[in-house]
N, C-alpha and C positions, 0 to 999 in steps of 0.2 A: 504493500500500500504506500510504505513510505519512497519508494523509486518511482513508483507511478505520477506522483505528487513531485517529487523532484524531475522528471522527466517534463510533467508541465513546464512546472515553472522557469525552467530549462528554453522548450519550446514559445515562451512566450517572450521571452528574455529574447531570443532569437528575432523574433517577429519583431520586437519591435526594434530592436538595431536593424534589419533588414529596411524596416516602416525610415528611420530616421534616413540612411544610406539612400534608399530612392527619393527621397525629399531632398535632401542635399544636392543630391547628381541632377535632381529635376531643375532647381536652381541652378547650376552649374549651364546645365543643358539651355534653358532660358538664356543666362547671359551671354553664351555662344551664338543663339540663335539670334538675339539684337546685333550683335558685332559681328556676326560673320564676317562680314566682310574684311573687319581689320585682321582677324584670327587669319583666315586663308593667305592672306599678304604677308602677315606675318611669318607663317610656314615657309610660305615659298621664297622671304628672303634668310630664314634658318638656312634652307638647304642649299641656298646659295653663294652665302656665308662661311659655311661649315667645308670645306674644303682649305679655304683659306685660314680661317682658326686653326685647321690641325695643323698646317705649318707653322703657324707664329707659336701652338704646343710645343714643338718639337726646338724651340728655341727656348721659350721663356716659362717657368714654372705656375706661374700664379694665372689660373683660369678667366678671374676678374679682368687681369690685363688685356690678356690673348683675347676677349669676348672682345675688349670696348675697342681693340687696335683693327678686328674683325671688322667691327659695324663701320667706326671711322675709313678706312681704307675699300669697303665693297658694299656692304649693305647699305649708307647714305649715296653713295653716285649710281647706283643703279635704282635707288627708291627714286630720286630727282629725278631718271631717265623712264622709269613706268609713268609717272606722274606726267610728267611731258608729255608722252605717248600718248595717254589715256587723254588730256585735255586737246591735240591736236585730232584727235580720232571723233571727240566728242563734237570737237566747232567742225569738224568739216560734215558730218551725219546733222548737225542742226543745220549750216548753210546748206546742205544737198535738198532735205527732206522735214525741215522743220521741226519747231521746239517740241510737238505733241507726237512726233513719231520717236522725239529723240527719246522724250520721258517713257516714251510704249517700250521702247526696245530695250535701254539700259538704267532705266530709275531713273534718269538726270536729266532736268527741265531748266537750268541757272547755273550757267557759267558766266561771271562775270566778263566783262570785257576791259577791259584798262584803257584800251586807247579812246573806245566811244567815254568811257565815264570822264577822261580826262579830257574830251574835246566839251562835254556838256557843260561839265565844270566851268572851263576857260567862257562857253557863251554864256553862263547866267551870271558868273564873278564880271564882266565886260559888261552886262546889262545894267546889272545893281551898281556900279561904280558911275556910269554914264550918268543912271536914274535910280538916285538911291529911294525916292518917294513909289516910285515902279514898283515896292514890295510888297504893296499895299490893295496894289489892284490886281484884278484876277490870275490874269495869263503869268506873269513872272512869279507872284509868291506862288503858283502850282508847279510853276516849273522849279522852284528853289526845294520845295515840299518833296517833288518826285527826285531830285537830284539826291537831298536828305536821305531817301526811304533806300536809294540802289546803293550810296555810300555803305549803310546802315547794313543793307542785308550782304553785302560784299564784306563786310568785317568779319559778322556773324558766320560765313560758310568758309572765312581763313581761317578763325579761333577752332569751326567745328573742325573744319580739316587738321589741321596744327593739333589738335587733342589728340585724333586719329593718329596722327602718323606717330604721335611721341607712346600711344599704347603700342604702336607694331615697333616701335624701336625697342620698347620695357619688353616684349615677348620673343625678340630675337635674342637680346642681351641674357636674359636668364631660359633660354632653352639651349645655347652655345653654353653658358658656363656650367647648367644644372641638368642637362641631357642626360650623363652617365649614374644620377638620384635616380629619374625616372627611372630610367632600364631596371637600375637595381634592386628598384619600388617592385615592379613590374616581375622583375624574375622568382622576386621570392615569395609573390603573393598568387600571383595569376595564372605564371607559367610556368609550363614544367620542362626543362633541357632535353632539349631532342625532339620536345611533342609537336602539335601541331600548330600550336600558338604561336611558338617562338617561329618557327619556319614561315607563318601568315606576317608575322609583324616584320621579320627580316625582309621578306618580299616585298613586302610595300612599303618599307625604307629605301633598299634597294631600288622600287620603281620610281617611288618622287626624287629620288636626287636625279634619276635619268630624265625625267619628265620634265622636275622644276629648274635645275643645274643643267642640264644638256638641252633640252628643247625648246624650254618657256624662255630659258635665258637666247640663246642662240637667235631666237628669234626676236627677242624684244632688239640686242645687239646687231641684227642683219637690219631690223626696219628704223632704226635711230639711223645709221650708217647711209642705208639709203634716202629720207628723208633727210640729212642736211647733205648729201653729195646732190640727189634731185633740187634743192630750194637753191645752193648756189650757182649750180650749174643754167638755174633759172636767169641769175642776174645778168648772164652771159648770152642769154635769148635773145635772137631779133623779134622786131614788133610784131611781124605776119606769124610766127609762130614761137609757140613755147609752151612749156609741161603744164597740162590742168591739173591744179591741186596737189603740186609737186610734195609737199610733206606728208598727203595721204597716199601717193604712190609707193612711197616710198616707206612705210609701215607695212603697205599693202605686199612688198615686196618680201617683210623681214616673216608678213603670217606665212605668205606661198614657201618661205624657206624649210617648211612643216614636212613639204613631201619632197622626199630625194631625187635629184640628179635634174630634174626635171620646173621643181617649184618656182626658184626668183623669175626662169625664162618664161614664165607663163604670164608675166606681170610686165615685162619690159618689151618682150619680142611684139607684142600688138600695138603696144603704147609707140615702140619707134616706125612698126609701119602707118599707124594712124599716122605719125609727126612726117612721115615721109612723104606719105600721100598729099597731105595737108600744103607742104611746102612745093611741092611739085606743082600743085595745081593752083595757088596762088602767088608762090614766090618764090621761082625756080632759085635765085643767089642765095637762098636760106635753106640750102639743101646738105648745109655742113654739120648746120645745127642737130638734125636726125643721127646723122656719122656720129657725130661728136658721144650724141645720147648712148647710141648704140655702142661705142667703145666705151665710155664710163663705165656703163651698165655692166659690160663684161670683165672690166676690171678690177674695180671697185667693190660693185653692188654683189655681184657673182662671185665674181672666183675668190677675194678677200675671206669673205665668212666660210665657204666650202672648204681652205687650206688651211686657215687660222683657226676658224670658231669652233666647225664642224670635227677635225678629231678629239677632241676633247669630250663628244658625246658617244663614246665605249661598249658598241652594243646596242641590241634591242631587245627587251623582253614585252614591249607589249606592241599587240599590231596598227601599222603607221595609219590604217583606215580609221583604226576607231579612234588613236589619238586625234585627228582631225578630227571625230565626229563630236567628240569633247569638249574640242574648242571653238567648234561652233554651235554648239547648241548651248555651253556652257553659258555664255553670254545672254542670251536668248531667253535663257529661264531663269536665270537669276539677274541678270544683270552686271554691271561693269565687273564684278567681282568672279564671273562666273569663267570668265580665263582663268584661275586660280583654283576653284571652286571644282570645276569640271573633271578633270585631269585627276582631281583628288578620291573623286567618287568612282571613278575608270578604274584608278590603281585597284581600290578598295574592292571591287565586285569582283574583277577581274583575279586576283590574288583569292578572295573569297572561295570564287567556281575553281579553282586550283587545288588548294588546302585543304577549306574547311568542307566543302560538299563532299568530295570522296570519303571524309574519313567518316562524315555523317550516311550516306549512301552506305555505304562499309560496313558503317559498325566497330571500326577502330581506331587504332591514333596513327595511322600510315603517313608516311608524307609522302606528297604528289608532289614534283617536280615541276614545270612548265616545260614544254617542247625547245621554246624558244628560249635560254638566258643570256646573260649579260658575259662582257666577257672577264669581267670579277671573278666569276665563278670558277674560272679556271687557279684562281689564285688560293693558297692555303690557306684555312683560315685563322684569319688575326692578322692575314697582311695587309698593306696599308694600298687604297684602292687607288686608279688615277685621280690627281687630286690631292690625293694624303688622306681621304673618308677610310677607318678603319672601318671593316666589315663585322667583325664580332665586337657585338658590344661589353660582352664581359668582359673583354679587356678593358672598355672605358672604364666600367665602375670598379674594375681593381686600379687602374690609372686614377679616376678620379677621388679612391678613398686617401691614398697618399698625398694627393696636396691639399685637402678639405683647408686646414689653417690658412694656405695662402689664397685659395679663394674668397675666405670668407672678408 
């Protein structure tokens, strides 16, 4: 009787840690779900990051350092180069197709403009100096009112943004120096060495740094490259012809960089016969400027990122169809964020149907392999991956129990 009674109260002792534990993770879960978007940014400049951290490791002891020398040197100029990206991408989808297609597609209906808020400025300050009693009557004190209101909401969307970016900087910094806690959190609670867990979550480590490191980077660094090589090569245009929307070509360039051997030329090769056509048939002496396009294009745009950017992404383990289908539908359904967002969910399912279905189909704790891996996998493990990314993380968290002091 008395085991019975102890076995309750056992079981309810249970229940309600279990009760508190989902209450918790629900919160957790919630603040995720409002910030997505900074979360996912954040991830993907971790893994963009952390390649670079393990070498400044491999120098300096103190993980605090190695983090903030990380974000200073790679995770800020390439956050400034998304950011750039994302707001050239955004004014050209509003100038193409307007502010309520802009807000349908990607959540964003207000991007400020500088150069109008600064010409508006100069005409209402040049009113009210001419006619200072002007501010009294209708037309100027409205127009001083609306000038007031775009200042106002233009501050409001820095400070929001400026919050954002300093939470994605707080989530880089302490996942670079507190990575090898989790894992250790992680191994001693969750997962068991050798099962299936550890092989799903190794896999889709392994996937986002090829995704987020190899692909997402590659390509953000191909469409920068060709968007200011296209804008200056613009200043160089004669009047009868020159590139439309030369800094959206030129993103458009670094997306097509997604599918191999074939991608940037899908982007330039039409764009120079359009510019050919175009100058032939109105300004035959302007026929250099096409030449011109078409040799940048192949020099620069093309072969640059395919020699330089391009081996640096090590392998494929997931299929290049569906990572494109990722990245555009990603956007599509969540919004600006969904480049990030997408790719993540790909890993996830895709590692899932690998791993954890067979051993469930099964009935055991087998690990499933994928067909296609990375070329990591040929490496022993605990060696240190292109990049310096160590592969096994129980080395981190024996690495990172030893300098705990100097992190802290």
């Amino acid at each position: 009787m008395s085991n019975r009674v102890v076995d309750t109260e056992l079981s309810r002792e249970r229940a309600t840690l279990w009760l508190i534990a989902l209450v918790l993770f629900g919160v957790f879960g919630y603040v995720l779900f409002r910030y997505i978007g900074t979360f996912v940014l954040g991830l993907f400049l971790y893994y963009v990051t952390r390649p670079v951290h393990a070498r400044f490791r491999s120098r300096f002891e103190s993980r605090t350092l190695t983090a903030t020398l990380a974000i200073v040197s790679v995770a800020v100029p390439v956050l400034l180069l998304v950011i750039w990206t994302l707001v050239v991408v955004i004014r050209a989808i509003r100038d193409f197709a307007g502010t309520e297609t802009l807000d349908s597609v990607i959540g964003i209906s207000f991007i400020p403009d500088p150069a109008s808020i600064l010409q508006t400025s100069e005409v209402t300050l040049r009113t009210l100096l001419s006619n200072p009693s002007g501010v009294l009557n209708g037309a100027l004190g409205q127009s001083a009112l609306a000038l007031l209101g775009t200042i106002a909401g233009s501050v409001a969307i820095a400070l929001n943004a400026g919050l954002h970016l300093f939470i994605v900087l707080v989530i880089v910094f302490f996942l670079l120096r507190d990575d090898y806690r989790i894992a250790g959190w992680a191994r001693s609670t969750i997962i068991r060495e050798g099962g299936v867990f550890e092989t799903f979550f190794e896999a889709v480590d392994r996937d986002l740094m090829q995704v987020y490191f190899g692909n997402i980077l590659n390509a953000v660094l191909t469409g920068a490259l060709g968007a200011v090589t296209y804008t200056v090569l613009n200043f160089f245009a004669p009047e009868s012809v020159s590139i439309p929307e030369a800094a959206l070509f030129g993103l458009l360039a670094g997306v097509a960089s997604l599918i191999p051997v074939v991608g940037i030329k899908l982007v330039w090769v039409p764009l120079a016969l359009v510019l050919f056509a175009d100058a032939a048939l109105t300004d035959p002496s302007a026929l250099w400027f096409p030449i011109a396009f078409a040799a940048v294009s192949v020099v620069i745009v093309d072969t640059i990122p395919d020699q330089v950017l391009r081996p640096y992404v090590s392998g494929r383990s997931l299929h290049i169809g569906a990572v494109m289908l990722a990245y555009t539908f990603g956007p599509l359904l969540f919004g600006w964020y969904g480049v990030f967002l997408g790719p993540l969910l790909l890993v996830v399912i895709v590692e899932c149907a690998r791993h954890i279905v067979p051993a469930l189909v099964g009935g055991h704790d087998e690990v499933v392999v994928g067909v296609e891996e990375t070329a990591d996998e040929s490496l022993p493990k605990g060696t240190p991956a292109p990049g310096g990314v160590n592969l096994d993380a129980a080395s981190d968290v024996r690495e990172g129990a030893d300098d705990r002091g100097a992190s802290g």
